[in-house]
Each structure stands twice: as C-alpha cells, then as structure tokens.
N, C-alpha and C positions, 0 to 999 in steps of 0.2 A: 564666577562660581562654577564649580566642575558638574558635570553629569551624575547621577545618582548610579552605581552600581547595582545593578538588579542581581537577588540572591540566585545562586551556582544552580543548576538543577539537570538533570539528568537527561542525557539529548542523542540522538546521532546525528553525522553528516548524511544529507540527501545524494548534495553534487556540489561543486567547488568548479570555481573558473579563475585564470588569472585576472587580477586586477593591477593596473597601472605594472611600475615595473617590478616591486617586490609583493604586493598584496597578493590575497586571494578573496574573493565573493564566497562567501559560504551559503547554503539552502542549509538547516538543520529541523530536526522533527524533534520538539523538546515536551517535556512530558504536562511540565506547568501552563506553557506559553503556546502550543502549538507550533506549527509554521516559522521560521523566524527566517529571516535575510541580513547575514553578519558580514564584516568586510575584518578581515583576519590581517590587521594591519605589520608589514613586513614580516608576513608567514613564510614567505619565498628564501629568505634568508638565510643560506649554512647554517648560521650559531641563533635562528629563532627557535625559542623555545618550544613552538606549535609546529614546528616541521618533524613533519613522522607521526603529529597524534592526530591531526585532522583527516583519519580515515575514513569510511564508508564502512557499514555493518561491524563497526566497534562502539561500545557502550561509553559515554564519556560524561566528564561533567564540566559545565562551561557557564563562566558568568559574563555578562554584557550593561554596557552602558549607551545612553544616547535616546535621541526621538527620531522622528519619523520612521518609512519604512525600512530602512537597514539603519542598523545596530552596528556599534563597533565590538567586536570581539575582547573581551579583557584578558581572560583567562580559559585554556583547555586544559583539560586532564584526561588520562585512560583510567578507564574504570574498571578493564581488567574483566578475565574470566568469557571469553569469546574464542573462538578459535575461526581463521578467517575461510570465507567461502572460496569453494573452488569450481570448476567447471561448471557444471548444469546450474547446482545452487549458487554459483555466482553471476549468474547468467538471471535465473528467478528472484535472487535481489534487487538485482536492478532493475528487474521488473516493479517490484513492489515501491521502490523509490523514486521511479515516475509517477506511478499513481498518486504517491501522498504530492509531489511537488504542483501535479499537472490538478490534481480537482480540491487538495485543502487551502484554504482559505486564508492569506497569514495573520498570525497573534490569534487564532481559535485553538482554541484549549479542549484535547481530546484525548485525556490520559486513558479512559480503557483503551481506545487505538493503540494510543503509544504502548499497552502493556503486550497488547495481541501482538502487534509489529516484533516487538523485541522476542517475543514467544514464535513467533515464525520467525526470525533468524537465527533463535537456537536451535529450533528443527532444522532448519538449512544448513544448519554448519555441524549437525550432527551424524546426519547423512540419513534422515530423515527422507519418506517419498514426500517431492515437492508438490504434487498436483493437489491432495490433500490440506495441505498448509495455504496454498493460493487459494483454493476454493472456499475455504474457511477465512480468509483475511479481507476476501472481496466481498464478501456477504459483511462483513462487519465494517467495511470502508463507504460500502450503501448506507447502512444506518447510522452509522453518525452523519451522511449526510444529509437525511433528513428523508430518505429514498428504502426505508424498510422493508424486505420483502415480504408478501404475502404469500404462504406454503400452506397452508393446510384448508382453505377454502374457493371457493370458484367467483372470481373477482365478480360476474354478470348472476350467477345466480342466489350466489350466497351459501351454498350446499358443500356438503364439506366433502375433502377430493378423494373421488375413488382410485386407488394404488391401480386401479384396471382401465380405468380409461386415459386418452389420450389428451392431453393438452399445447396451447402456446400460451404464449408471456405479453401480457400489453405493459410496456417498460412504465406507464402511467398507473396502469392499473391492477395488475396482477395473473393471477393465470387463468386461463379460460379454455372452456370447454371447444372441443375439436368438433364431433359432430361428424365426421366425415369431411369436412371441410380443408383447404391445403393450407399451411400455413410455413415461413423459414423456418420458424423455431418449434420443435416438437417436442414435447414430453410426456414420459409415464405420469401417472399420477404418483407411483411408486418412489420414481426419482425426486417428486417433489416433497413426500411427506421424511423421505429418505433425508434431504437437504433441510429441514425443518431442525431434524437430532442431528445433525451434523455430522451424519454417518455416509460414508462415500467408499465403502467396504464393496459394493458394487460396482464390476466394473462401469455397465450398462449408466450406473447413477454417474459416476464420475466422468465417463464421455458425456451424455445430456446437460453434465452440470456445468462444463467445461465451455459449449456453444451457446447456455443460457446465461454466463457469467459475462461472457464475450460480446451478447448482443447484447446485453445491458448498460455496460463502462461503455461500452462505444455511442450509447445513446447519450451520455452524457460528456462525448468526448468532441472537441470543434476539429479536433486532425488525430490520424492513428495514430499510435505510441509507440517511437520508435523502437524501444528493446524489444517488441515482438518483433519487428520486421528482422531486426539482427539473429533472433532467434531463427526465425524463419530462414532465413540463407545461410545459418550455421548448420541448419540441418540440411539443406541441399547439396554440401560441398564434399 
C-alpha cells in the first residue's frame, strides 16, 4: 500500500544540500506543517521537473508523502509574484532562514510566523530598510516560541516603564531597572515602550533594539549563527 499524499500547501525552501547522487535534502518552512525535512528525489536531474523551482525566498506550493522525520518530496510548484533578493537583502534572508532552521521545531505549525516571514521577504525584495523588518520578525520568532517579550513593565517591580529611565533585559525575565548599576545590555525606557508599537522610526530605538535582539537569539543559541559572521566580514573587506 503506497504512502498517503499529504494536501499541497504553501511553503518556502529554508536550505537544500546534495543528497546521494541526484537528490537534494530540502529544510522547507510550510505554512500548515511547520518545519518539514523533504528529500527531493532526482532533483539534480537536467530534465527534473524541480530543478529551477526549489529556490530559497520564492513562494511555492508543495505536496509530500511518507513517515518519519523526512518526507519524500511529490510535487513543487512556483507560486509566482516575488521578485528575488539581492545584495544586502539577500544577505538578511538568509539570515532569517537560519533562525527558522536553527530554533523551530520540525512538523510545528506556525502560520502567523509563516505569514510575517513571507511579509518580510516582500519587504526585502522591495528594497524596503531591512533593520526594521529583522527587528519586527525577531520579536515575533520569540513568541511563538513561547519566549514573549515583556515591554511595557519593570520585570522586578511590576511598575510600568519610564521612557526616561534606564534599563537591561533578563532573557528569563524581562526588563529591569538600571539604578545606576553597569550592565551589557542597556536601554531607554523609550526604546522599550518604542519596540512594544513596533515603531523603530528612532534611530537611538533601532540601535538599542538591535543589541537587545542580539543578546536575546544568542541566549537561546548553542553556537553563533553563521550569516552574521558572513555579514560581518562582508563588511570588513
């Protein structure tokens, strides 16, 4: 008895590797299913069907059969109406598509993700500022993981945050009050109630928002992630 076909549903490629000598391993972020791990059987192939549509930050739809953790791949299709990323914002793609590979979950089901996701790579391919759109996808890649941030009150006292004073970030517990006290991570109150409406119109908000985004993922990270570091010596050269 064959494998059940599981219904077509809206996905993109994360990252792909060669498998055996014509396959491909696919990572895809699918809107139904979550996470999924497909082996794109003779994708490699001239005359396969899937070669040229299994790209990265294109919109597609793809059905899949099979159990355990990877899936065999049945069918890709382009979904059309993308325009592909280039330089910087191909650079912050890929950023974005470590994150989902390196902390979701596989077969967890997180369609608003999936819809922000797709809505920050229309921004990125629109030529949209990417700092804005990363700081807005990383706050919502927390929450669904169950890591919601606390902005508008003082993690230790419970008092709601003054725009004027100074705070840091307990990654456990929220933000708290400075005091005078030194801590890595520093912020306005301003930038925090600033990051609550989702407003980073500030430059001030958008630098603090940027080291507090940073010490955060990295708290939930077991090794850095390599597209910064590529970033990082893209900018050195």
């Amino acid at each position: 008895m064959s494998a059940r076909r599981e219904p077509a549903q809206e996905a993109f490629v994360l990252h792909s590797y060669p498998y055996r000598e014509t396959s491909l391993l696919v990572e895809v972020f699918t809107r139904g299913s979550g996470r999924m791990s497909l082996v794109a059987r003779a994708a490699r192939r001239p005359r396969s069907p899937m070669r040229g549509v299994l790209m990265a930050f294109q919109p597609l739809t793809l059905a899949w059969f099979g159990k355990g953790d990877v899936k065999t791949l049945a069918k890709a299709e382009w979904a059309g109406g993308q325009a592909l990323l280039r330089g910087e914002a191909l650079l912050c793609g890929f950023y974005l598509n470590e994150l989902l590979v390196r902390l979701l979950a596989r077969e967890d089901p997180h369609e608003q993700l999936f819809d922000g996701y797709r809505e920050a790579l229309r921004g990125l391919a629109s030529g949209a500022a990417s700092p804005p759109l990363l700081r807005g996808f990383e706050k919502a890649l927390l929450k669904e993981l169950g890591y919601a941030m606390v902005l508008d009150r003082d993690a230790r006292s419970g008092q709601p945050i003054d725009p004027e004073q100074l705070y840091t970030y307990d990654p456990e517990l929220g933000p708290v009050a400075l005091n005078g006290s030194w801590a890595e991570v520093e912020l306005s109150g301003r930038t925090l109630l600033d990051m609550a409406k989702d407003d980073f119109s500030d430059p001030r908000t958008l630098a603090q928002a940027k080291t507090l985004m940073r010490a955060l993922i990295n708290h939930r990270m077991d090794q850095p992630l390599n597209s910064r570091r590529v970033f990082r010596e893209l900018l050195e050269l």
